[in-house]
C-alpha positions in Angstrom: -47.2 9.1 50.1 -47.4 10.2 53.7 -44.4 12.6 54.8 -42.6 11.7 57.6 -43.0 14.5 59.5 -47.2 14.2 59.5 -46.9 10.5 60.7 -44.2 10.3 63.4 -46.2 10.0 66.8 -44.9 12.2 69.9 -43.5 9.8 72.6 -45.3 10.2 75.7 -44.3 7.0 77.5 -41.0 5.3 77.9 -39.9 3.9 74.8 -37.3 1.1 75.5 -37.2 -1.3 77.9 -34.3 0.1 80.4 -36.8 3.5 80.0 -40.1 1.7 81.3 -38.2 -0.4 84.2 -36.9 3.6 85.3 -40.1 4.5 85.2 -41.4 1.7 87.2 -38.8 2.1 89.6 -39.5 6.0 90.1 -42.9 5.9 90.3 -43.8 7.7 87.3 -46.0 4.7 85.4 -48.2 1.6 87.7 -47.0 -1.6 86.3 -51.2 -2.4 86.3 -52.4 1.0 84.5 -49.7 0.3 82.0 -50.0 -2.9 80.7 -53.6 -2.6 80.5 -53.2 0.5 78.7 -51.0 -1.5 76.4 -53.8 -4.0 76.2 -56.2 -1.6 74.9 -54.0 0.2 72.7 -53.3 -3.4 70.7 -57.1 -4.1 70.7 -57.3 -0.7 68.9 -54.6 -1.5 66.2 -55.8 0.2 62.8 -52.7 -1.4 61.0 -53.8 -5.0 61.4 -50.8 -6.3 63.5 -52.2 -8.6 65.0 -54.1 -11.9 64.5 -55.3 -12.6 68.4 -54.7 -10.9 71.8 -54.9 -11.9 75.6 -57.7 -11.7 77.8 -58.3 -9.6 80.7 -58.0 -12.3 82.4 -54.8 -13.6 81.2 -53.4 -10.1 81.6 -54.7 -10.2 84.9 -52.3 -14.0 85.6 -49.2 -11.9 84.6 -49.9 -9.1 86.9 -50.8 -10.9 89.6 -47.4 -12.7 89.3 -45.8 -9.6 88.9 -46.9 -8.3 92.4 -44.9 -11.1 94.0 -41.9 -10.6 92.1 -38.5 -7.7 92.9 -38.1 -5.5 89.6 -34.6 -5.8 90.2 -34.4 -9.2 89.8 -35.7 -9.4 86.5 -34.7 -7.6 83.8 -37.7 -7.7 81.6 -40.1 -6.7 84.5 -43.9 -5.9 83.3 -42.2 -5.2 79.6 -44.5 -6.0 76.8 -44.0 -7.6 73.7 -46.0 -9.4 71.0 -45.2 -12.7 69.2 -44.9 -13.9 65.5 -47.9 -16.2 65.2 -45.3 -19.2 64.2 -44.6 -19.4 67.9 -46.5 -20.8 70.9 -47.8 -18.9 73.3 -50.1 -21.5 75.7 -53.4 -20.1 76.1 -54.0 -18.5 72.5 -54.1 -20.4 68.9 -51.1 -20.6 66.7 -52.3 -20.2 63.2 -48.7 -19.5 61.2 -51.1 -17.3 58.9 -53.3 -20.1 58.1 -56.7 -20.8 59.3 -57.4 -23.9 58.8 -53.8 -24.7 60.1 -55.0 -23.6 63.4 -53.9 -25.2 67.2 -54.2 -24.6 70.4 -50.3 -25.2 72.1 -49.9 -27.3 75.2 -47.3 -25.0 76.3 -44.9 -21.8 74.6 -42.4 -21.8 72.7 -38.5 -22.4 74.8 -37.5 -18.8 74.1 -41.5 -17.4 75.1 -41.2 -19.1 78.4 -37.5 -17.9 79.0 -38.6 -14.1 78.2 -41.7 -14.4 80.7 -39.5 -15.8 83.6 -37.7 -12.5 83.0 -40.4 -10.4 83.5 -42.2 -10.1 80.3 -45.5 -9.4 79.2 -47.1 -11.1 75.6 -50.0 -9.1 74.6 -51.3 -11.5 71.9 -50.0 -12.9 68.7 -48.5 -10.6 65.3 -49.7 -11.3 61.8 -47.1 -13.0 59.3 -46.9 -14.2 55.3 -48.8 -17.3 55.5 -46.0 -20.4 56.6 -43.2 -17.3 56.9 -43.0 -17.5 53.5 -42.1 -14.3 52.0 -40.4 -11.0 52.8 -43.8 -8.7 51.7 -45.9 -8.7 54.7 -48.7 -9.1 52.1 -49.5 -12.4 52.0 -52.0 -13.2 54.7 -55.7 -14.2 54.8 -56.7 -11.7 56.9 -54.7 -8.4 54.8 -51.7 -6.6 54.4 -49.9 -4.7 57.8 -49.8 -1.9 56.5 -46.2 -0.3 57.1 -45.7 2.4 60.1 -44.7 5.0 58.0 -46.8 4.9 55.2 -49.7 2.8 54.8 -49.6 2.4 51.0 -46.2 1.0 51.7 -45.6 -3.1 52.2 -44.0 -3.5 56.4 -42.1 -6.2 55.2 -42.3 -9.7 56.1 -42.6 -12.6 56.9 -42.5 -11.0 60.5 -44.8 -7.9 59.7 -46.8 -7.7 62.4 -43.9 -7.9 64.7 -42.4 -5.2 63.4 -45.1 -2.8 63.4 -46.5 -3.6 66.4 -42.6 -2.2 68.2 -42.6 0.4 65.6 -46.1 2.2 66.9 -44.7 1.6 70.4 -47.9 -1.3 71.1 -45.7 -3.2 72.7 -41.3 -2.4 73.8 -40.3 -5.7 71.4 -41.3 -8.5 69.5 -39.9 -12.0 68.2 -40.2 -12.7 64.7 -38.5 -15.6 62.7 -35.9 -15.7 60.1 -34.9 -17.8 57.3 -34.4 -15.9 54.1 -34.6 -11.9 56.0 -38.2 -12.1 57.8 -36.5 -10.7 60.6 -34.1 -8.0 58.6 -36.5 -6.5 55.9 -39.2 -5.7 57.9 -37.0 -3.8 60.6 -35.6 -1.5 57.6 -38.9 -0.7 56.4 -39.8 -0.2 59.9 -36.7 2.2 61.2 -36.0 -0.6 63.6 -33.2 -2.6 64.7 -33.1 -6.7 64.0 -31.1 -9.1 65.2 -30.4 -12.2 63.1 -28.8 -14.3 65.9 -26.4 -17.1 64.8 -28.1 -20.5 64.0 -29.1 -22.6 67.2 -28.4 -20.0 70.2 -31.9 -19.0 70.0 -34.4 -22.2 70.4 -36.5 -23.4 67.6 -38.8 -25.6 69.6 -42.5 -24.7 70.1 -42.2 -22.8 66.6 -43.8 -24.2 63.1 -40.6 -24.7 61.1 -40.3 -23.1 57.6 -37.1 -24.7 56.4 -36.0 -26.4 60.1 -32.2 -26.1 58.9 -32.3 -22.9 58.8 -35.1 -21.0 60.7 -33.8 -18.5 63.6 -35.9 -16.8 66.1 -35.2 -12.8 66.2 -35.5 -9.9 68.0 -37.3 -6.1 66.8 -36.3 -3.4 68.8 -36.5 0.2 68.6 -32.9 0.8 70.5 -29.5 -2.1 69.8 -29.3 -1.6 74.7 -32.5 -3.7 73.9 -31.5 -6.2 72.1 -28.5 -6.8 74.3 -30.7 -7.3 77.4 -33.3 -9.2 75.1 -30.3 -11.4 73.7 -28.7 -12.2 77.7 -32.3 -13.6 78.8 -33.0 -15.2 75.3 -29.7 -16.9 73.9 -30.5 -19.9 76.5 -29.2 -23.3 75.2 -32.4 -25.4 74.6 -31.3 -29.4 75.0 -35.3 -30.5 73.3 -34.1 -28.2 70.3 -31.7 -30.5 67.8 -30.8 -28.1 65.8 -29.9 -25.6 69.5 -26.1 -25.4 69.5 -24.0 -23.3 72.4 -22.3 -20.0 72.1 -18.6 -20.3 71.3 -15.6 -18.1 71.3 -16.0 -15.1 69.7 -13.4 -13.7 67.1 -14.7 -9.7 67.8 -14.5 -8.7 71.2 -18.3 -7.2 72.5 -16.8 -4.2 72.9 -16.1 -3.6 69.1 -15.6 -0.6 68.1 -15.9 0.9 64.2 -12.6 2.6 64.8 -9.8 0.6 63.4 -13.0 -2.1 62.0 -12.6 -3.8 58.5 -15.6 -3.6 57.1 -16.5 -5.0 53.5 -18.3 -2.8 51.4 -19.6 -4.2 47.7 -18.7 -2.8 44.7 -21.2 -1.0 43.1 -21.6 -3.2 40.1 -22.9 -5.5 42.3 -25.0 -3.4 44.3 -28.8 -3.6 43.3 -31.3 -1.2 44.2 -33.9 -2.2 41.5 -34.6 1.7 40.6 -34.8 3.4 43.4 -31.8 5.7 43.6 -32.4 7.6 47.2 -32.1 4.4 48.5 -28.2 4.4 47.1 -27.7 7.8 48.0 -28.7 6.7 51.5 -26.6 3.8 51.2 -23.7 5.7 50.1 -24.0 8.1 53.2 -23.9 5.2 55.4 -20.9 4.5 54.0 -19.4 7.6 54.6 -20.7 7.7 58.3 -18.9 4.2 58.5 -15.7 6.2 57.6 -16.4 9.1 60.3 -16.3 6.8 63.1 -13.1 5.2 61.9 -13.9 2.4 60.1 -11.5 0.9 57.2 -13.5 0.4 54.4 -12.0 -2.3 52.5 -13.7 -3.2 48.8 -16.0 -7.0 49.2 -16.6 -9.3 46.7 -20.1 -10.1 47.0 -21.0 -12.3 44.4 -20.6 -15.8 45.3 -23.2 -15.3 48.8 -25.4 -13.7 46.0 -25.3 -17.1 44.0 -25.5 -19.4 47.2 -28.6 -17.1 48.0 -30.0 -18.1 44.3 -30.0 -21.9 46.1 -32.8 -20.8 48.5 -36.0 -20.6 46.3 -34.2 -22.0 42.9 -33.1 -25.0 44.7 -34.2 -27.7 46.8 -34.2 -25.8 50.3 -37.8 -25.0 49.1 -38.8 -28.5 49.4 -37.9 -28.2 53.2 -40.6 -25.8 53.7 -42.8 -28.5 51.7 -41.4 -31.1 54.4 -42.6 -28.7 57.1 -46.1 -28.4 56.6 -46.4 -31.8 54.2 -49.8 -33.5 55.9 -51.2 -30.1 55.9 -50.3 -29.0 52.4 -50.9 -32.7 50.7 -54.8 -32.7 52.2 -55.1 -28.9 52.8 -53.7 -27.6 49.9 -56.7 -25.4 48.6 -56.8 -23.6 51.6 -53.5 -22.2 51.4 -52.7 -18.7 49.2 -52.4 -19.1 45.9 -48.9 -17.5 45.8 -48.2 -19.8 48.7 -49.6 -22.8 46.9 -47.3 -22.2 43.8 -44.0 -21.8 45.9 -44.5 -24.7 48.0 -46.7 -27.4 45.8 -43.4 -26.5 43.2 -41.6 -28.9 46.1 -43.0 -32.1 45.0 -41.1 -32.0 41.3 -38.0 -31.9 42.9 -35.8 -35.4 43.9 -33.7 -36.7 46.8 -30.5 -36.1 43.4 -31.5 -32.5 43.5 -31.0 -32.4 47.2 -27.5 -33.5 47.5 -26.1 -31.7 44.3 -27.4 -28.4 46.0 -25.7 -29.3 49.1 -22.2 -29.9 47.4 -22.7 -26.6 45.6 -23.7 -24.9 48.9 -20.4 -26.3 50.4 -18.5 -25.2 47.6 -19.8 -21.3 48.1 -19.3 -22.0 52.2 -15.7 -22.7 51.9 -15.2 -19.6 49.1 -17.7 -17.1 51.0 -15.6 -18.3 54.0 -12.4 -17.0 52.4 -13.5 -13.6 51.6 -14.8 -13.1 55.3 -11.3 -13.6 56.7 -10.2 -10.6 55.2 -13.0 -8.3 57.1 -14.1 -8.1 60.5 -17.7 -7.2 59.2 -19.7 -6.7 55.7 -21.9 -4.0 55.4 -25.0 -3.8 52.6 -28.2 -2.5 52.6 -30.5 -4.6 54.2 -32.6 -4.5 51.1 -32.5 -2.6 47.8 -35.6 -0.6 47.5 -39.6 -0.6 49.0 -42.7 -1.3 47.1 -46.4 -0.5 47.8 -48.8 -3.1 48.7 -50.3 -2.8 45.1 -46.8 -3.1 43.2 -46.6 -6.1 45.2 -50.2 -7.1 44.7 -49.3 -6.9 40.7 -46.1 -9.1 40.9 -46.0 -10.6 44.7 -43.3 -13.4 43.5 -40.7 -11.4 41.6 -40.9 -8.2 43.6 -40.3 -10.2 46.4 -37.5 -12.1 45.6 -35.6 -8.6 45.1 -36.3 -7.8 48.6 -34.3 -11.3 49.1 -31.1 -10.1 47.1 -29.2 -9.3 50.3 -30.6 -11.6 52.8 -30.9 -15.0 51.4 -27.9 -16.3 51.4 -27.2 -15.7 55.1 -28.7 -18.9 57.3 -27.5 -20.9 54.2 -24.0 -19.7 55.0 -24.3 -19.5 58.7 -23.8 -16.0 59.2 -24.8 -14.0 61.9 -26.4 -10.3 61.1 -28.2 -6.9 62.8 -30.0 -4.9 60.8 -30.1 -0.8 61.6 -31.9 1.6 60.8 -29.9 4.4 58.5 -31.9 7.4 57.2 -35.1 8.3 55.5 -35.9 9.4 52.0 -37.2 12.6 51.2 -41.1 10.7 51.6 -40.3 10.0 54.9 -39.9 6.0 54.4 -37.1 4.6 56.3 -34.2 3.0 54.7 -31.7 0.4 56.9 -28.4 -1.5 56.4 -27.0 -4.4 57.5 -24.0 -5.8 59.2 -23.1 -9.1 58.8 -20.2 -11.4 60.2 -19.5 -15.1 60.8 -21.4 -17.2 63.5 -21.2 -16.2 66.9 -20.3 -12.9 66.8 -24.0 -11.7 67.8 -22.4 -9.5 70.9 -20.3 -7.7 68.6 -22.7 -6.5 65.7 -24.8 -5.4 69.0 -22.1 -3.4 70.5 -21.3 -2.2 66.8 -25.3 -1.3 66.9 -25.2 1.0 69.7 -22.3 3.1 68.5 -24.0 3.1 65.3 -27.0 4.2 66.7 -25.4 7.0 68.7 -24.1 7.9 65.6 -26.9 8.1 63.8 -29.4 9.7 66.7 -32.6 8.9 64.5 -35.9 8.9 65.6 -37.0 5.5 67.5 -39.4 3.1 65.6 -42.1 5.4 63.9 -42.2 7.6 67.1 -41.0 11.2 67.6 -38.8 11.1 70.5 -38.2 13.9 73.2 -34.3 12.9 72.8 -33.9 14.1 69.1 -35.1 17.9 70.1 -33.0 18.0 73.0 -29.6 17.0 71.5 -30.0 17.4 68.1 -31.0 20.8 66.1 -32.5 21.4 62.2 -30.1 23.0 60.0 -31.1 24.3 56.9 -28.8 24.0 53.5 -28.7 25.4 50.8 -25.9 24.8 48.4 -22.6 22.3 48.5 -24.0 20.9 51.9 -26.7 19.1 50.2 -26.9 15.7 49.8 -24.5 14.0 47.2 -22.9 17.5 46.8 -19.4 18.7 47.3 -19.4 19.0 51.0 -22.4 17.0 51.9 -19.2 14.8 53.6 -18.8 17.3 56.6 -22.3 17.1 57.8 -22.1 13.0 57.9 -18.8 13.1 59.4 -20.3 15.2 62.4 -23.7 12.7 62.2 -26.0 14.2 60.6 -29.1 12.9 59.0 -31.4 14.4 56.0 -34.7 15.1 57.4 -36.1 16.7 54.8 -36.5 18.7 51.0 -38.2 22.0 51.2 -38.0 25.7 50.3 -37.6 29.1 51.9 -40.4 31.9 51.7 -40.8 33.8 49.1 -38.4 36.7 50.7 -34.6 35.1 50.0 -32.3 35.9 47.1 -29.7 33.3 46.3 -26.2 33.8 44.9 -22.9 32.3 43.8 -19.8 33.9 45.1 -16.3 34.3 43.5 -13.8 31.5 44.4 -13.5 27.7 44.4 -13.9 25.4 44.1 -16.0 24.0 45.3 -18.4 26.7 44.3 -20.3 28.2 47.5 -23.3 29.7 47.7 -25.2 32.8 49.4 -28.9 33.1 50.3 -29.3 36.6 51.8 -33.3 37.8 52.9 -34.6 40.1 50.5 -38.4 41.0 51.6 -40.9 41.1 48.9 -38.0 40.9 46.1 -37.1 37.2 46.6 -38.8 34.3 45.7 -38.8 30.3 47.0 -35.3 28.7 47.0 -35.1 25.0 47.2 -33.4 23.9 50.4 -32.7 20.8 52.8 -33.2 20.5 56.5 -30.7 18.3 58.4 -30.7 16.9 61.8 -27.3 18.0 63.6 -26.3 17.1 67.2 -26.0 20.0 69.1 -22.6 19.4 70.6 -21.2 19.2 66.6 -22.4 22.5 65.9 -19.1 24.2 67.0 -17.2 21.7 64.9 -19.0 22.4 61.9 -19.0 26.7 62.6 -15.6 26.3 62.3 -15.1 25.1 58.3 -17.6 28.2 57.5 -15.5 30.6 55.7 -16.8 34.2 55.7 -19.1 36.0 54.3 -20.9 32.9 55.3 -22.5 32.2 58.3 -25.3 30.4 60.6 -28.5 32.2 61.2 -32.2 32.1 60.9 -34.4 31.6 57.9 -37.7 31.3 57.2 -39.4 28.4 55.3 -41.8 28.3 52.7 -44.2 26.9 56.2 -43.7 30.1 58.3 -41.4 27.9 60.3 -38.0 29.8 61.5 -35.2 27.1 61.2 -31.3 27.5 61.8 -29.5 28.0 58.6 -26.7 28.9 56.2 -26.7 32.8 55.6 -24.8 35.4 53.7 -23.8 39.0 54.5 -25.0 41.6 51.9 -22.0 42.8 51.5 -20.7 39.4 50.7 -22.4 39.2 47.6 -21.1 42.1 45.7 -19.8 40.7 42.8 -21.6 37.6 43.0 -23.8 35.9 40.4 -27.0 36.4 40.8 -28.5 32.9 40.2 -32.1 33.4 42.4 -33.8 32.5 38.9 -33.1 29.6 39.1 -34.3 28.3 42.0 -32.0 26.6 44.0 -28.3 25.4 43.4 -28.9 22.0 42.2 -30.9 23.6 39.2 -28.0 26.1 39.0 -25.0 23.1 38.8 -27.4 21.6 36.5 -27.1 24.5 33.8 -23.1 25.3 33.8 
């Protein structure tokens, strides 16, 4: 598996949208030279994004009507973004991952044509799971996207080219579509934000349904400001769309704040994370940074949205996504995926009885889900429980998928509103993301609650090595009860710090455990040519924290420089020689974990 650090690309462009309109506006990039950079870069994609792209000529349309317009008066100005290929865009074929399904629109999609009156570009159309069914990113005609981290890795779906087209910095953002998490999971396995808008404030028309009760369009960013601007141009009340309904009164205020915030938090009986146990470490942390900023965390019962979600593929919703596509399927059906073909053709057994009895039932959870909700302001969860490679999927592409599900399906059935953010990395580098969910119409909130959290966090953007994270945020080394999940792991979250990665020192330390406690503390002191490699973790810490956390160091402890097993000099937990008379010497084993391990 690829390491973070070797796949992260170095940012040498603006990387969100209020970044590119400042560097239009100061001369630094030509709105021309850019987007036909851009152009190029998508027609080079190695990580099959993307199913079609514009012309030159159609490139050249925008820009031409870019020349006439003030930069200031729209506030998506010469910004580029790529479309889920289950949404018209006039002038290339919509295919919803289906050849034979193929179309040329008349015109694009309500919410298309209300982001290119602000200013925005479409480079071409994003690959998707066939009929935006599934949460894999696997299950297309044309191949897997391969993930922006890792290529072995799934990107999520259904809105997988989407995802890693804003992730590789192709384009600034992308729409996707949502009815079970298409526009959640592949944002976490992505390191991107996602916003899950309420039902109806985004328009559905010009887009090939999936289940029509329930589809939402969404927005992948790499920064929440963005999807604030995205969601003031985009959240436009269609009148065509039946299903559009109009913002109302929200409970949270926009400027939200985690301090003071309820916020649910599942036991961990019902947590799932289907084996893979750095993604609950990383969920736990979360949890603790939740705290830090002043958050109540208050204990959720999740278990009834977990049996509305079972309604989703186990009931008869699945037989909307039959209705959907129904000529198609009924005369077409062979030319469909044969995973696609099973969940859908399923469809026909089921009876107009089968319907209404799921309905009641769904009601039933609504009014009890409901209940629990008053008693939070928000709910947070992971966004989903673990990641798969493309072959694990490849082996068992139904079940394996339908675990990626277990905290996102129930949410359009329960008309909930949701962002997902990213949260951390495990020690292979693959991102890991959480989600915040609340009742309908509080879209402006979870935003505003996305930007502290990302301030919070101050993680890279998308798969892209920002100039931001060197200049206010340092590498730490640890090397004992800082590590993660140990006794006083707690003070680097609560100052925001974020693992970046598992490693060792040169062969020249010596590492020891000093008198006192608890907790137990440990001492790596430099001994050239008599030490050997000690297992340590690097953490990012923001620089104005550092002060903070140089204060809780007791002596004969310190910060200074040490030198990793890479030749590397990194800033770092140290010990005075003189501190260790006395002390254990425990450089046998190691590192401390091994150490705790054998008392």
């Amino acid at each position: 598996m690829t390491n973070l650090n070797s796949t992260l690309q170095t940012a040498t462009e603006p990387l969100t949208i209020s970044g590119l309109r400042e560097a239009y506006r100061n001369g630094e990039l030509n709105v021309e030279q850019f987007l036909r950079g851009k152009l190029e870069q998508v027609r080079a994609d190695q990580s099959n994004a993307w199913l079609s792209v514009i012309s030159d000529q159609q490139l050249d349309a925008y820009i031409t009507e870019l020349a006439e317009q003030d930069i200031d008066q729209l506030p998506l100005f010469g910004v580029p973004f790529a479309i889920k290929d289950n949404i018209d865009l006039q002038g290339l074929d919509t295919t919803a991952g289906c050849e034979a399904y193929r179309y040329q629109p008349t015109e694009s999609a309500y919410v298309v044509k209300q982001l290119i009156k602000a200013g925005a570009v479409p480079l071409g159309k994003t690959s998707l799971d066939q009929f935006a069914t599934g949460l894999v990113g696997t299950r297309s005609p044309w191949g897997a996207v391969n993930n922006s981290f890792d290529p072995q890795s799934i990107s999520g779906g259904s809105s997988s080219g989407s995802a890693v087209a804003v992730a590789t910095n192709q384009v600034c953002f992308a729409l996707g579509t949502d009815t079970a998490g298409s526009g959640r999971v592949p944002a976490a396995f992505n390191n991107l934000f996602g916003l899950k808008p309420s039902k109806g404030l985004l328009s559905c028309s010009g887009i090939v349904p999936a289940c029509r009760t329930l589809d939402c369009v969404t927005f992948f960013t790499k920064s929440a400001e963005d999807l604030s601007t995205l969601y003031q141009v985009g959240a436009s009340y269609d009148e065509s769309d039946c299903y559009a309904r109009y913002a109302i009164e929200q409970g949270l205020a926009a400027t939200t704040q985690f301090s003071g915030l309820r916020v649910g938090v599942p036991s961990d009986e019902q947590l799932k994370f289907f084996g893979n146990e750095e993604y609950r470490k990383l969920y736990a942390q979360s949890v603790a940074r939740l705290e830090s900023l002043g958050a109540e965390v208050i204990p959720f019962d999740l278990s009834p949205f977990i049996e509305a979600a079972n309604l989703l593929y186990q009931g008869p919703w699945v037989a909307e996504r039959y209705a959907a596509i129904e000529s198609f399927f009924n005369s077409n059906q062979q030319e469909c995926l044969d995973v696609i073909q099973t969940i859908v053709g399923g469809a026909k057994e089921l009876s107009a009885a089968d319907t209404f009895k799921a309905m009641y039932q769904l009601q039933a959870f609504k009014v009890q889900c409901d209940q629990l909700m008053d008693d939070v302001d928000v709910v947070l969860t992971p966004t989903a429980g673990t990641i798969y490679t493309i072959d694990e999927v490849s082996n068992d592409p139904i079940a394996l998928n339908s675990n990626l599900g277990y905290y996102t399906n129930f949410m359009n059935l329960l008309d909930y509103s949701a962002i997902a953010m990213p949260a951390g990395f495990t020690e292979a580098g693959l991102p890991f993301g959480v989600t915040l969910f609340a009742q309908a119409f509080q879209d402006e909130a979870l935003i505003a609650l996305g930007k502290e959290w990302q301030q919070a966090m101050n993680l890279p953007l998308g798969a892209t090595q920002v100039e931001l994270e060197s200049s206010e945020s340092v590498d730490l080394l640890v090397c004992g009860a800082h590590m993660k999940d140990l006794a006083l792991n707690h003070q680097l979250i609560a100052l925001g710090a974020n693992f970046k990665q598992k490693t060792t020192t040169s062969e020249n330390y010596s590492l020891y455990c000093l008198a006192g406690g608890p907790p137990l503390r440990p001492g790596l002191v430099r001994s050239p040519n008599q030490g050997q490699k000690i297992e340590v973790e690097i953490w990012r810490v923001p620089k104005n924290q550092l002060g903070a956390l140089l204060v809780q160091i007791p002596h004969p402890l310190g910060l200074g420089s040490v030198e990793i097993d890479s030749g590397e000099w990194v800033k770092g937990f140290i010990c005075e020689s003189i501190g260790v008379e006395g002390a254990t010497d425990i450089t046998e084993t190691g590192g401390w974990r091994t150490f705790l391990e054998q008392l």
